[in-house]
NURO-10665 format. One record per residue: residue in three letters; x, y, z of N, C-alpha, C, O in turn. Coordinates in steps of 0.05 Angstrom, whole numbers, padded with zeros to 5 digits, always signed. Atoms other than C-alpha are relative to their C-alpha. Last residue first. Example, Ala and Ser with C-alpha at 12.3 -4.5 7.8 and 13.67 -1.06 7.14 Angstrom:
BEGIN
ser-00016-00024-00001+00273-00021+00143-00015+00022+00014-00005+00044+00018/ala+00018-00024+00000+00246-00090+00156+00018+00024+00000+00039+00024+00013/
# end
This chain:
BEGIN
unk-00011+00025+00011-00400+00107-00385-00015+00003-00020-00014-00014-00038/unk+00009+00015+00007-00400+00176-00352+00004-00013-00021+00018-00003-00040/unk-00011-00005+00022-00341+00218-00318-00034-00026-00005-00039-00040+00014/unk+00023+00016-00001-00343+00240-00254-00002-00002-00029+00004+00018-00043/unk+00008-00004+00028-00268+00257-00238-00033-00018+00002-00038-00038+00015/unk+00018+00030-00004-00254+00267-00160-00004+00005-00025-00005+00029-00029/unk+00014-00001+00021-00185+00308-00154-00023-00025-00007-00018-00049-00010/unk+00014+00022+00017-00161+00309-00087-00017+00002-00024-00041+00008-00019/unk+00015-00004+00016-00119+00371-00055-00004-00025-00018+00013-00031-00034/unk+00001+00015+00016-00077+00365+00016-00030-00002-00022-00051-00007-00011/unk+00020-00010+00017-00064+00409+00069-00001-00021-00028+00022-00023-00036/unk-00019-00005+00034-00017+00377+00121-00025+00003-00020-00042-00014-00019/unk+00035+00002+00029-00028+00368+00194+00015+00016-00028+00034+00030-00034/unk+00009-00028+00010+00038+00347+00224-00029-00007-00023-00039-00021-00040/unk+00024-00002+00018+00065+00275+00260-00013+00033-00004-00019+00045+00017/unk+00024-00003-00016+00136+00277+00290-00023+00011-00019-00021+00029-00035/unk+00003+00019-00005+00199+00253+00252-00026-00007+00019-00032-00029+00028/unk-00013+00002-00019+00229+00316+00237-00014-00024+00020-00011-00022+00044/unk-00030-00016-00008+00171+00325+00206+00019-00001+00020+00013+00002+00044/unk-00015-00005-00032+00110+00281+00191+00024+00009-00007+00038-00001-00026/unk-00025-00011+00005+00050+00271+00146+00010+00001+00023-00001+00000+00045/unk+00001-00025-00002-00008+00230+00173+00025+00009-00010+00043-00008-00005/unk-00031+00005-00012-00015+00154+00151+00005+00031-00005+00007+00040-00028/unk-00028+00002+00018-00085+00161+00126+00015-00003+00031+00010-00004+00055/unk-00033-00023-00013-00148+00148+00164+00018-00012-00019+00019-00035-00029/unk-00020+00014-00017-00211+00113+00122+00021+00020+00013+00025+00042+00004/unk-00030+00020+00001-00257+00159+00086+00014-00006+00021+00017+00009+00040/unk+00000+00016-00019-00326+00190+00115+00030-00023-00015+00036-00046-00009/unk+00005-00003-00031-00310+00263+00097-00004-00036+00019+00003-00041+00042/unk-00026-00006-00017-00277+00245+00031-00002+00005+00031+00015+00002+00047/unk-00024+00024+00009-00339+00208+00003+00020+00009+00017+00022-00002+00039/unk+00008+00021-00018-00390+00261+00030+00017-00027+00004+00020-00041+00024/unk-00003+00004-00033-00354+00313+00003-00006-00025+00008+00012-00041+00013/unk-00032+00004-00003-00349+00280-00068+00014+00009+00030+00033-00002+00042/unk-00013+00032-00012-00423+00264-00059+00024+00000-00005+00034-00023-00004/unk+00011+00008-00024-00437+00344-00055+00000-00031+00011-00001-00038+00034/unk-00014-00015-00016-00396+00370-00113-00016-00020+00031-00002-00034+00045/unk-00031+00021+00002-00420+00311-00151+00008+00019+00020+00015+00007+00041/unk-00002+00014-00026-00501+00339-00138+00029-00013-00002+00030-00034+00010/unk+00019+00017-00005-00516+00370-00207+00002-00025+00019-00004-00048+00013/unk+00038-00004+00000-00468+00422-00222-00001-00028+00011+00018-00041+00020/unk+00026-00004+00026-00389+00425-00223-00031-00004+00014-00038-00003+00038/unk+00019+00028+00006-00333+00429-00174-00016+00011-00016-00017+00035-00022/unk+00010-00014+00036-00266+00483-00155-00020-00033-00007-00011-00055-00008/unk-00025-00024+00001-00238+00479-00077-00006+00007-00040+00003+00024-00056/unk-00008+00000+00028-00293+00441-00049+00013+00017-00010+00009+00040-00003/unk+00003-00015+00020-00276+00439+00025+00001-00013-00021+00017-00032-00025/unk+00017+00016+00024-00268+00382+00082-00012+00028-00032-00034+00022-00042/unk+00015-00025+00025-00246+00419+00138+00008-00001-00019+00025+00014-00028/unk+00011-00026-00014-00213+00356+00176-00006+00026-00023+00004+00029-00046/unk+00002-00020+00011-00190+00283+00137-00018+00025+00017-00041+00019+00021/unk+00016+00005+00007-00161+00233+00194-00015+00028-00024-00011+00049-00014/unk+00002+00016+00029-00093+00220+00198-00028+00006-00005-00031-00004-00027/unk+00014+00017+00000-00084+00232+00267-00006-00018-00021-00009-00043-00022/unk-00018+00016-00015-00043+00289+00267-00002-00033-00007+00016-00047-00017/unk-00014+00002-00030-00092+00313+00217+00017-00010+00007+00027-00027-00009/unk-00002+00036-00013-00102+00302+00141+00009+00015+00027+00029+00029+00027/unk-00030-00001-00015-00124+00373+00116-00006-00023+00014-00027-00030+00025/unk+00011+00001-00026-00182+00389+00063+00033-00012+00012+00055-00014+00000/unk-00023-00013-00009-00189+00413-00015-00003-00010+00036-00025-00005+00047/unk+00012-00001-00029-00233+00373-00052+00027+00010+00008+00049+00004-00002/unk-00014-00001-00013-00232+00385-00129-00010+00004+00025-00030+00017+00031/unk-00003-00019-00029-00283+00364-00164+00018-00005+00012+00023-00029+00017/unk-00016-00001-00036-00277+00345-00235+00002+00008+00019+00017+00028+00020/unk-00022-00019-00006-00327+00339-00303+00021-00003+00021+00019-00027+00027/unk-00024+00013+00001-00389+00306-00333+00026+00027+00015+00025+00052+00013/unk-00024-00024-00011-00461+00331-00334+00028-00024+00012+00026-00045+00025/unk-00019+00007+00012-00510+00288-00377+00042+00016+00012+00065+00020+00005/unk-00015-00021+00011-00561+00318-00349+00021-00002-00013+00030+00019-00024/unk+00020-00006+00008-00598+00252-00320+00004+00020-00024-00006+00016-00046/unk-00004+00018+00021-00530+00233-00294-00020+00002-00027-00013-00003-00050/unk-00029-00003+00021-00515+00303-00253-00002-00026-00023+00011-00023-00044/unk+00007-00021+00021-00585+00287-00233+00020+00013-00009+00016+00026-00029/unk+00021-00005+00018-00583+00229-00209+00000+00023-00012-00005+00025-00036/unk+00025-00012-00010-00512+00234-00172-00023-00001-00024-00016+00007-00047/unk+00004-00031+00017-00457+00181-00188-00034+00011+00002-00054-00003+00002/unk+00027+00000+00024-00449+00146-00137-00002+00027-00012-00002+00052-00008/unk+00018-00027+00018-00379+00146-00107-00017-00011-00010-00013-00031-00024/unk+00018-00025-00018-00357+00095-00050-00017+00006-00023-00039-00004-00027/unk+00017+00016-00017-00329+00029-00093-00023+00026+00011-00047+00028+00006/unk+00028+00010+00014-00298+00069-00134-00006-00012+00010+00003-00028-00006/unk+00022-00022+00011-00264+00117-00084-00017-00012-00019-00039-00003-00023/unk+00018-00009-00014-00237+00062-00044-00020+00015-00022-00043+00010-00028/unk+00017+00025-00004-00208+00019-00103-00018+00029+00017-00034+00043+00004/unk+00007+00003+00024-00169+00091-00118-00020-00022+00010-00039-00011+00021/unk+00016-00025+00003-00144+00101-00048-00024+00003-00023-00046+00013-00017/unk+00021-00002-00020-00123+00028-00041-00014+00016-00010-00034+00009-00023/unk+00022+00020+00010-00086+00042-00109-00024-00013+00023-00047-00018+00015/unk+00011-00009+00014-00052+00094-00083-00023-00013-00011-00047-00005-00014/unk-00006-00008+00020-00026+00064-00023-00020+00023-00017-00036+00039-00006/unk-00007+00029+00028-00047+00012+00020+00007+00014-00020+00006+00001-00041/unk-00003+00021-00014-00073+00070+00085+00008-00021-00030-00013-00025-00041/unk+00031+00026-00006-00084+00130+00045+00017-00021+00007+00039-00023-00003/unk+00005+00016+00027-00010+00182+00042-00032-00019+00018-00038-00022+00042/unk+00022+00010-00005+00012+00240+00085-00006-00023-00016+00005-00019-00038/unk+00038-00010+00009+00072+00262+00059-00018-00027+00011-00013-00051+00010/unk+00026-00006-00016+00130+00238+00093-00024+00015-00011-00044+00025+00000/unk-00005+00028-00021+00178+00193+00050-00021+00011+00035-00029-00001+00055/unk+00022+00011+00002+00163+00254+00000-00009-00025+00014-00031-00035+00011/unk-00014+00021+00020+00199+00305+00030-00025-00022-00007-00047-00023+00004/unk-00014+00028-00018+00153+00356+00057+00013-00022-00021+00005-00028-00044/unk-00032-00007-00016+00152+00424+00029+00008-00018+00019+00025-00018+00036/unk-00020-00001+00016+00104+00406-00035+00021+00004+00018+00044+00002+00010/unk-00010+00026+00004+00046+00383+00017+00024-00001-00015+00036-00023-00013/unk+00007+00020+00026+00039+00444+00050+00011-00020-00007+00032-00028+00003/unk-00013-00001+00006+00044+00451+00128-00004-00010-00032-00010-00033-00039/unk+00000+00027+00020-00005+00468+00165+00026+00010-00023+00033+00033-00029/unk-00002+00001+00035+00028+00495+00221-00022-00019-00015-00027-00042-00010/unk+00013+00012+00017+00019+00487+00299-00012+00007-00025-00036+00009-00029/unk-00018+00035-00001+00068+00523+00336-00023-00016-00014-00006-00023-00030/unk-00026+00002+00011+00034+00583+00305+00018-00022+00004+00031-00034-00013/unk-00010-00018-00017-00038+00553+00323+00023+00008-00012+00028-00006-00032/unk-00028-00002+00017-00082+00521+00282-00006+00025+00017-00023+00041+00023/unk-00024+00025-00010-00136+00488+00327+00020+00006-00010+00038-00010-00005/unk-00025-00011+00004-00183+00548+00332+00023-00013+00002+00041-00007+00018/unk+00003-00024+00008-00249+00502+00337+00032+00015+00010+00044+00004+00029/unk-00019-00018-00015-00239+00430+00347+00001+00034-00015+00011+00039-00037/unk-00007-00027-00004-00290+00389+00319+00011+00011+00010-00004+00016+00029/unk-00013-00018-00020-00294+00308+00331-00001+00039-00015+00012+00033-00035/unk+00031-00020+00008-00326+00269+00277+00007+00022+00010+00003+00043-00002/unk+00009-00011+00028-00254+00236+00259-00029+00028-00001-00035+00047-00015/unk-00004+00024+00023-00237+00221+00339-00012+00017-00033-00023+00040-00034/unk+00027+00003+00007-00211+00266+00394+00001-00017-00033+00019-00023-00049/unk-00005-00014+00021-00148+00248+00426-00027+00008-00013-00044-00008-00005/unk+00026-00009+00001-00149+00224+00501+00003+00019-00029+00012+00042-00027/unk+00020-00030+00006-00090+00200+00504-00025-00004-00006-00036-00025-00013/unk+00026+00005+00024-00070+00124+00537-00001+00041-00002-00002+00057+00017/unk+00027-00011-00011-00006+00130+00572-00009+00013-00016-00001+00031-00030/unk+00011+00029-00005+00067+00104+00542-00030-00005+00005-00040-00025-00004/unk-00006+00011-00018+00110+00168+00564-00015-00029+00000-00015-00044+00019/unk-00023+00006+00002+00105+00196+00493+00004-00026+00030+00011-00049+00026/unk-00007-00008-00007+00026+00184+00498+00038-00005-00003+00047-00028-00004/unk-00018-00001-00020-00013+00139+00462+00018+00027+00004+00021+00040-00017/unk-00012-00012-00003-00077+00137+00426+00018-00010+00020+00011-00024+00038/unk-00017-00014-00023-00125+00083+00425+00019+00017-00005+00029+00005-00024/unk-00017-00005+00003-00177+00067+00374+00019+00008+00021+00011+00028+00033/unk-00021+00018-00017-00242+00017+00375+00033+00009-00001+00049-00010-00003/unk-00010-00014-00034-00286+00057+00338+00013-00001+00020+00014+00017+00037/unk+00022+00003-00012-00272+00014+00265-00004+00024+00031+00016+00033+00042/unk-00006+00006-00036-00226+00033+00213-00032-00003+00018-00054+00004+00011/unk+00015-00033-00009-00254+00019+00140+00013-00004+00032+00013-00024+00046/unk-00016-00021+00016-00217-00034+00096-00010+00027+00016-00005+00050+00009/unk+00004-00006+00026-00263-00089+00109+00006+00027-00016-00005+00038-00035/unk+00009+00019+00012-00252-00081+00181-00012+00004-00022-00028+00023-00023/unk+00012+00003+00023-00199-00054+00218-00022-00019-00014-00018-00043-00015/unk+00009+00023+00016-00174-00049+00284-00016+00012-00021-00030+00032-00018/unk+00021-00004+00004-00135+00000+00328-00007-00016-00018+00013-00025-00029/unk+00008+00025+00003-00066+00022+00349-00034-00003+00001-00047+00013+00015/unk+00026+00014+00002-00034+00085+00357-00006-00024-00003+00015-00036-00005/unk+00026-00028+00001+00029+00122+00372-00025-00003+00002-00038+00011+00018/unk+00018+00001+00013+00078+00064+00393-00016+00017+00002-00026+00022+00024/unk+00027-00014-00013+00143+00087+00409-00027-00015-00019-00026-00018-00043/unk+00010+00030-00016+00198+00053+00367-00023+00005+00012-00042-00009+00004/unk-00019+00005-00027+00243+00125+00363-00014-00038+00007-00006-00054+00025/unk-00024+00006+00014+00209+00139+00289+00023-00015+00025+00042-00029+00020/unk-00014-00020+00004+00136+00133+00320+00023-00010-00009+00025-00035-00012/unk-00025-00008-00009+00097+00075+00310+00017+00029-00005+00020+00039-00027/unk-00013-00016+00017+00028+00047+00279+00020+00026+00026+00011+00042+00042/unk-00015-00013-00018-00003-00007+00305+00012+00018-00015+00016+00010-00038/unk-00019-00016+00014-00061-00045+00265+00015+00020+00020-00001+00032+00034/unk-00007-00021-00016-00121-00097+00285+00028+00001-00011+00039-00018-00021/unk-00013+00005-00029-00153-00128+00245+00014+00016+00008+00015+00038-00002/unk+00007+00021-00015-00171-00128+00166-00001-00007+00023-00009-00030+00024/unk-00012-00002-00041-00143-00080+00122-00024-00008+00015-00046+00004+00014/unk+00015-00024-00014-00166-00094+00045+00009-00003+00030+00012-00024+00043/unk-00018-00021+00017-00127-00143-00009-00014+00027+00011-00016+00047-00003/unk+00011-00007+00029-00161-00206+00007-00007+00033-00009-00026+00044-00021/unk+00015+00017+00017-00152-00203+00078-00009+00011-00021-00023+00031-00024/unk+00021+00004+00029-00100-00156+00108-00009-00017+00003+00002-00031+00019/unk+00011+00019+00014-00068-00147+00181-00014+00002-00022-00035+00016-00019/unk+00027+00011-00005-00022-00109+00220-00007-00012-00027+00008-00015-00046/unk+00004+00033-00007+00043-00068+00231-00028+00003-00005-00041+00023-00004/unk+00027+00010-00003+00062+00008+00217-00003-00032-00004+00011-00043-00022/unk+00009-00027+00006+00130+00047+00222-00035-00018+00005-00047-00014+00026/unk+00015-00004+00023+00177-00011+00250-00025+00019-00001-00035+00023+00021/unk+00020-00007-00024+00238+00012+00271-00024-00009-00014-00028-00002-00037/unk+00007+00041+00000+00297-00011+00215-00021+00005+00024-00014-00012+00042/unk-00027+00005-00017+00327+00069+00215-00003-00031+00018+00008-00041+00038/unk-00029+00012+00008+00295+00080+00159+00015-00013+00015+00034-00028+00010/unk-00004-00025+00009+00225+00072+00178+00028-00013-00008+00036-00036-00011/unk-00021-00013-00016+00189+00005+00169+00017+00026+00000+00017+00035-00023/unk-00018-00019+00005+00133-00028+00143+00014+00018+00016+00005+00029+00036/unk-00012-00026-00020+00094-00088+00160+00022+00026-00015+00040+00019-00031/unk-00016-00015+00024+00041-00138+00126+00024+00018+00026+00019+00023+00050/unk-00007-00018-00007+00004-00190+00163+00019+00012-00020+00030+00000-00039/unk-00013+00012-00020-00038-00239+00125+00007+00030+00012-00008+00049+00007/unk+00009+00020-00030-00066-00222+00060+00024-00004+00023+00048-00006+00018/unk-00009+00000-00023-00056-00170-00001-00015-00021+00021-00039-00023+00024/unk+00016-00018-00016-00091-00191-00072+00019+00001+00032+00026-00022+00039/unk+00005-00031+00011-00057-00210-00133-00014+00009+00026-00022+00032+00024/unk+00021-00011+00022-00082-00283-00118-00002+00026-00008-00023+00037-00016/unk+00006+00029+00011-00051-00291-00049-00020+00014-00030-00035+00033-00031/unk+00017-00013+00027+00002-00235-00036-00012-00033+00003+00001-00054+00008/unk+00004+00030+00022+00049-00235+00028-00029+00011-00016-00043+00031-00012/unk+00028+00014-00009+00079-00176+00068-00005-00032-00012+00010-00051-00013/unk-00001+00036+00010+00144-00140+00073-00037-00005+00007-00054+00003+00023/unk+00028+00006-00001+00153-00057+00062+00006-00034+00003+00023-00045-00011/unk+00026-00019-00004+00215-00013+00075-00021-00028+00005-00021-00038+00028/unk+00018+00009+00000+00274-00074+00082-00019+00027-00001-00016+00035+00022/unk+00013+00016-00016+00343-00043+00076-00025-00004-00001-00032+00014-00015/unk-00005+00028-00006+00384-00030+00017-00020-00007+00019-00034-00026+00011/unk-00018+00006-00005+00394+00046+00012+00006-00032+00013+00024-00039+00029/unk-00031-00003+00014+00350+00054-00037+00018-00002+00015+00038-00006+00001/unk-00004-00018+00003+00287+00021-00001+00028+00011-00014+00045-00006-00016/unk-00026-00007+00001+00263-00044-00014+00009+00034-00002+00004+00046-00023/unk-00007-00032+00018+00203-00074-00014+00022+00007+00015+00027-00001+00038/unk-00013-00017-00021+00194-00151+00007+00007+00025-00022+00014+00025-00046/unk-00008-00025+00021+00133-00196-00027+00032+00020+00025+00030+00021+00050/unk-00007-00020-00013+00118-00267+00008+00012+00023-00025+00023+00018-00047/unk-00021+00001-00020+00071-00312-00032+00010+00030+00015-00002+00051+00015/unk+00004+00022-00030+00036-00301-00086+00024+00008+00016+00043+00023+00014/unk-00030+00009-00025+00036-00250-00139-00011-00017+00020-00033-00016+00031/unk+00012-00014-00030-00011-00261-00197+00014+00007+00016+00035-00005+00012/unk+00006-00030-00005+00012-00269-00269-00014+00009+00015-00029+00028+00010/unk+00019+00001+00013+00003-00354-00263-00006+00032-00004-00030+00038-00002/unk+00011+00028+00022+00038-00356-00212-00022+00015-00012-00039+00031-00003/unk+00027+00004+00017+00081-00298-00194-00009-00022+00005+00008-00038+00013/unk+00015+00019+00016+00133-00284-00133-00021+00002-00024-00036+00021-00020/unk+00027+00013-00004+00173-00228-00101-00002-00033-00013+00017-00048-00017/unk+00002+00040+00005+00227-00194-00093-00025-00002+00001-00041+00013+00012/unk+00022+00004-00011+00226-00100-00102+00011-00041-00008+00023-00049-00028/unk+00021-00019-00002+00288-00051-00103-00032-00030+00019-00040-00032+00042/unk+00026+00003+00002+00355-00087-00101-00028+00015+00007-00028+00026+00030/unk+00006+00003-00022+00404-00040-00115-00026-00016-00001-00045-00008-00014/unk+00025+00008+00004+00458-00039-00173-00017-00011+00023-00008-00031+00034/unk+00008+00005-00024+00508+00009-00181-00022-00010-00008-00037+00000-00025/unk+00007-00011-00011+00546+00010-00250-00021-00012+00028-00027-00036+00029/unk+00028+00007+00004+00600-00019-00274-00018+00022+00011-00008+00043+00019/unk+00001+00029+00011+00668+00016-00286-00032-00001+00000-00047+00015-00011/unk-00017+00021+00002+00671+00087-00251-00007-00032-00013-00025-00041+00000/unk-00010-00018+00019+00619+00152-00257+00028-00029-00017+00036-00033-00041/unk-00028+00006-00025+00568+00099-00231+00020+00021-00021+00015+00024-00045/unk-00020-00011+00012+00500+00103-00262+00013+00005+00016+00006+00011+00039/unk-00006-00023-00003+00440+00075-00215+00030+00010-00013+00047+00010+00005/unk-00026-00004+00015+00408+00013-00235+00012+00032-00009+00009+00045-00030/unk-00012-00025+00015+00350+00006-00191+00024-00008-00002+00037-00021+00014/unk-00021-00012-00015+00327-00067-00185+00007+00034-00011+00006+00042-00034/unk-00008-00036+00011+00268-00102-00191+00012+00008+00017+00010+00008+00041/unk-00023-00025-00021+00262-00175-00178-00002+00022-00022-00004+00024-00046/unk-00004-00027+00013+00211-00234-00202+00014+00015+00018+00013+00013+00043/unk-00014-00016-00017+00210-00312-00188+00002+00030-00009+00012+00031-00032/unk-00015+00005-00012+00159-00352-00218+00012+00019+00017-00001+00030+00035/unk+00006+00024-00016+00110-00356-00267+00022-00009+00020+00028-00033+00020/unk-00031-00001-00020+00101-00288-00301-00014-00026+00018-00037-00030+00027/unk+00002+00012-00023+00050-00302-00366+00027+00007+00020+00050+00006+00011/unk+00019-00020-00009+00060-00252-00437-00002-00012+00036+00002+00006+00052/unk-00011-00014-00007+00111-00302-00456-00006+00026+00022+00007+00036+00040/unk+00025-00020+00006+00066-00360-00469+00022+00026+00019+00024+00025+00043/unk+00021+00003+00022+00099-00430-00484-00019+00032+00001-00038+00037-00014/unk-00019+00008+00027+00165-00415-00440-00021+00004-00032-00017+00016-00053/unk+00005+00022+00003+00118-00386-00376+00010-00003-00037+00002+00010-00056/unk+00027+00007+00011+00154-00329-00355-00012-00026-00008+00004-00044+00000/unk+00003+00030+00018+00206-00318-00309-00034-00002+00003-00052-00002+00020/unk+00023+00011-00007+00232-00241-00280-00004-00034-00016+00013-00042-00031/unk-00003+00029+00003+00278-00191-00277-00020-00021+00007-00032-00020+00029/unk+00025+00016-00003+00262-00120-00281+00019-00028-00011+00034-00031-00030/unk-00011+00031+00005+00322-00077-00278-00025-00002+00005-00037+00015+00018/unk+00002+00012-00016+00305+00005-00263-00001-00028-00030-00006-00026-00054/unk-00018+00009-00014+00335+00066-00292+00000-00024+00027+00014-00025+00047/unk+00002-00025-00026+00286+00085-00328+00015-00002+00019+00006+00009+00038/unk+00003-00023+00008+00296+00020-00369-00013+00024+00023-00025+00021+00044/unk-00004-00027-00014+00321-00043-00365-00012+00018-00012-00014+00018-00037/unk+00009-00032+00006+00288-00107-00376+00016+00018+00010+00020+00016+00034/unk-00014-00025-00007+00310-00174-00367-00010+00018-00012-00016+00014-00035/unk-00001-00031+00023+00269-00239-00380+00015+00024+00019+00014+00024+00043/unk+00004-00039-00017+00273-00304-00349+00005+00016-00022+00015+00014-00044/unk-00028-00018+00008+00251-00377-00379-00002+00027+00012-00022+00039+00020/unk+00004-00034-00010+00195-00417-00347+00031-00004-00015+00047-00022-00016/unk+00016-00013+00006+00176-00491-00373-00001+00029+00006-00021+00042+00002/unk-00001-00007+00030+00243-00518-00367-00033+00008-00005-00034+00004-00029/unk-00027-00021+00003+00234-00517-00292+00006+00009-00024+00011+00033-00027/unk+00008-00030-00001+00172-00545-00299+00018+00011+00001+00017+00031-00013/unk+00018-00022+00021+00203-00603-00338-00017+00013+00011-00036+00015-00004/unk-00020-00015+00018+00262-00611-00283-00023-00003-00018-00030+00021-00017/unk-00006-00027-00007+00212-00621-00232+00016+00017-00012+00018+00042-00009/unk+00025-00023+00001+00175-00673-00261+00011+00027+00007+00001+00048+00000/unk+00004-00012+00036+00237-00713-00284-00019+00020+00001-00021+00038-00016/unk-00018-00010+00019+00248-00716-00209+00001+00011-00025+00009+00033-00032/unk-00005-00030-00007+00187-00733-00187+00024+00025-00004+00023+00049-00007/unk+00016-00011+00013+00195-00791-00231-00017+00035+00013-00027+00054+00002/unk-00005-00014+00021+00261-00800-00200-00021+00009-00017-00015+00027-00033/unk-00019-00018-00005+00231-00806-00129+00012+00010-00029+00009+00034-00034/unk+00021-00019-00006+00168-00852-00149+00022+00032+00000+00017+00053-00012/unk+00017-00014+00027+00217-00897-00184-00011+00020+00003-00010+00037-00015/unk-00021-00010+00018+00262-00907-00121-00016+00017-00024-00016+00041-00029/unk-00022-00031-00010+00209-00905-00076+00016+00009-00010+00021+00033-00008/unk+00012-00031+00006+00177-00958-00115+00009+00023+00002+00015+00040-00015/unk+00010-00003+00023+00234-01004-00117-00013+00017-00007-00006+00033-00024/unk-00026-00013+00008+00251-00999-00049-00006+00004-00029-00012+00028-00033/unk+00004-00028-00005+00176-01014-00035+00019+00016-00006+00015+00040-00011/unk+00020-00009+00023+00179-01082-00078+00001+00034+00009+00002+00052-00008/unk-00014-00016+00025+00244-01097-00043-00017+00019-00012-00010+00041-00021/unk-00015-00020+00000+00211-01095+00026+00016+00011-00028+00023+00033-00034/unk+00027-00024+00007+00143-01138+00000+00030+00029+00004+00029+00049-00011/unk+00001+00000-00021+00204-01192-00024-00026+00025+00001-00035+00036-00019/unk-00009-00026-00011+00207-01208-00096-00013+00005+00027-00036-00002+00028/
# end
């Protein structure tokens, strides 16, 4: 046998035995369907262990039609291995087009992420590592405009922020420590949080669950609320700025033994939100946080 057959030969073998390999992982995932609440879950699990997602997953709303079938929109794509998400993720808004895209390694956010308004513009750009904001970040008006921009690290903004101006030119905005004495004006509302739709409320930079990670990570529970056995919830009452950043910082109902006082301190040095907005321009907006201190 020649050395060229011998390689034809291999190549051949090597090629269908990659072959057979790829059709038994393939037979190692089956998909599952779910409906309910009016959303589709589709997804593939691992054949020998049901409980595992190993592959491709979609959620769809399934919106009742008065006629024949009914409407069905994709909502959220993604990936698993191994019940993690990997790879690229894209969110979905109801009327079809892209809101959110990023990528997932290990359940945790990385790379660049971006989200968008409705009208396909994009709303905020920039970077994760291992599932916390990471670099630098732009964040857009509804016309394309860019509003701000500024870097991150390990989930906390850094001093390094610019403002912009409709016409493009740097503002001069003041920053989180900043004080402004008689800043609510009649053209300048706060505006509560139940009379904005909810595609503008104010919201924490990654969500809810950001928000959440943040606060346990921050809070210590106070010595002598622990000492005492004292348990209960403070409410913080305070207003996201233009800016996003939290301003007069109130306890609006708290308990004993120093929680009232590290639940300020927590919300006063938190990250900037994504500021509410009307009619497509940024508004301060009153907003109430419940801190639970609860011992283990």
């Amino acid at each position: 046998m020649s050395k060229n057959t011998f390689l034809l030969l291999f190549s051949a073998c090597f090629c269908l035995l990659m072959g057979l390999q790829t059709k038994a992982q393939t037979a190692e995932t089956v998909w599952v369907t779910l409906d309910t609440n009016y959303i589709r879950y589709e997804y593939e699990v691992l054949k020998n262990d049901l409980s595992i997602k190993q592959g491709s997953y979609k959620e769809s709303w399934v919106i009742p039609q008065t006629q024949q079938l009914p409407f069905i929109q994709t909502k959220t794509e993604g990936q698993y291995d191994n019940n993690k998400q990997t790879g690229k993720w894209t969110f979905y808004n109801t009327k079809g087009k892209v809101e959110t895209t990023g990528f997932f390694k290990d359940d945790l956010q990385v790379g660049q992420w971006a989200t968008y308004w409705k009208n396909g513009q994009p709303r905020y750009i920039g970077l994760y590592n291992k599932g916390k904001l990471n670099g630098r970040w732009q964040f857009y008006a509804y016309n394309g405009a860019l509003n701000y921009e500024g870097n991150y690290l390990d989930g906390n903004p850094t001093n390094e922020w610019l403002f912009y101006k409709e016409d493009g030119s740097i503002d001069d905005l003041p920053n989180k420590d900043t004080t402004i004495e008689n800043e609510i004006t009649p053209k300048d509302s706060i505006y509560n949080l139940l009379r904005i739709l909810s595609e503008n409320q104010p919201h924490f930079f990654g969500g809810e669950q950001q928000l959440f990670t943040y606060l346990s990570e921050n809070i210590k529970y106070p010595a002598v609320a622990r000492e005492n056995g004292i348990e209960g919830t403070v409410y913080i009452e305070f207003i996201i700025s233009k800016q996003g950043f939290p301003e007069k910082v109130v306890v609006k109902r708290g308990i004993e033994g120093g929680c009232n006082e590290e639940a300020l301190r927590v919300i006063k040095q938190m990250p900037r939100w994504i500021p509410g907005r009307l009619d497509g321009k940024p508004i301060r907006v009153k907003y109430t946080l419940p801190i639970k201190f609860k011992l283990q």
